[in-house]
N, C-alpha and C positions, 0 to 999 in steps of 0.2 A: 446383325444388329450393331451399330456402329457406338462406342464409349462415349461419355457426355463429357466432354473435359470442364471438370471443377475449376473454375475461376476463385483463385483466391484475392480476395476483399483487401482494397487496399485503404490504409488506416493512416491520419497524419501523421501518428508513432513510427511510421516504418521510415521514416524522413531522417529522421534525426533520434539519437537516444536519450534516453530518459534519464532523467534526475533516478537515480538509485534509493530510491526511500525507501525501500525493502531493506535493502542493507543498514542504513541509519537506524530504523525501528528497530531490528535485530541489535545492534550495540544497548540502544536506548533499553530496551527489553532486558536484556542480560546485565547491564548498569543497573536497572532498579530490581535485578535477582526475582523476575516473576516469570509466569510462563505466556505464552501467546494467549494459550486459557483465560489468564487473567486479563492480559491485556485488552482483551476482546470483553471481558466485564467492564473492567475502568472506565472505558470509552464507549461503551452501550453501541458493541458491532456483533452480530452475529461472529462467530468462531467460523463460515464461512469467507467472510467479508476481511477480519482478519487475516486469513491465510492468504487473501486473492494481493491484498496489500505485499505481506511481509516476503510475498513473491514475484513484485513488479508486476502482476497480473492486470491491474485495477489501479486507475490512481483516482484520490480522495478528490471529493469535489468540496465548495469552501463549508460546507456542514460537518463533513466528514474531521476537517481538520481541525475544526474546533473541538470538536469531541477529542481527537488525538492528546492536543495539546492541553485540554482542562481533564481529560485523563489521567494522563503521565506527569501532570504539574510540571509543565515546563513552557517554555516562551520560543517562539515561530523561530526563531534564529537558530535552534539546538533542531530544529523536525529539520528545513532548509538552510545547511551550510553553504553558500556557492562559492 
C-alpha cells in the first residue's frame, strides 16, 4: 500500500512576511499592564482569537481592528507602525 503524500496548501503569506502585530499587541498589552485575558475582554474576542492574533496565527480583518483599536484606546498608527 503505497503513502498518500500530503500536499501542503499554499497560502499568499508564504510569499512575503507578515507585518508582526503579534509582537506590537504584546508591547501594546504589557504598556497598558493587562493580560491577553483582558485584552480579549476590551476588544470583545474570544481568548482563542486573541491568542491566534498575539501569535501571528490570524491576522485581523477591518472589524476585528476596530475592536482592537476602541479597545485599547488607541489610534491605527500605534496597532500599524511601518
Amino acid at each position: 500500500m503505497a503513502k498518500s503524500k500530503s500536499k501542503k496548501r499554499h497560502k499568499p503569506s508564504d510569499d512575503y512576511d507578515l507585518y508582526d502585530l503579534g509582537g506590537v499587541l504584546k508591547k501594546l498589552v504589557a504598556k497598558k499592564g493587562i493580560t491577553q485575558t483582558d485584552f480579549a475582554k476590551k476588544c470583545d474576542l474570544t481568548e482563542a482569537s486573541a491568542s491566534k492574533l498575539f501569535n501571528n496565527k490570524r491576522q485581523p480583518n477591518f472589524s476585528t481592528i476596530i475592536k482592537i483599536l476602541e479597545g485599547l484606546n488607541i489610534k491605527f498608527e500605534e496597532l500599524y507602525k511601518w
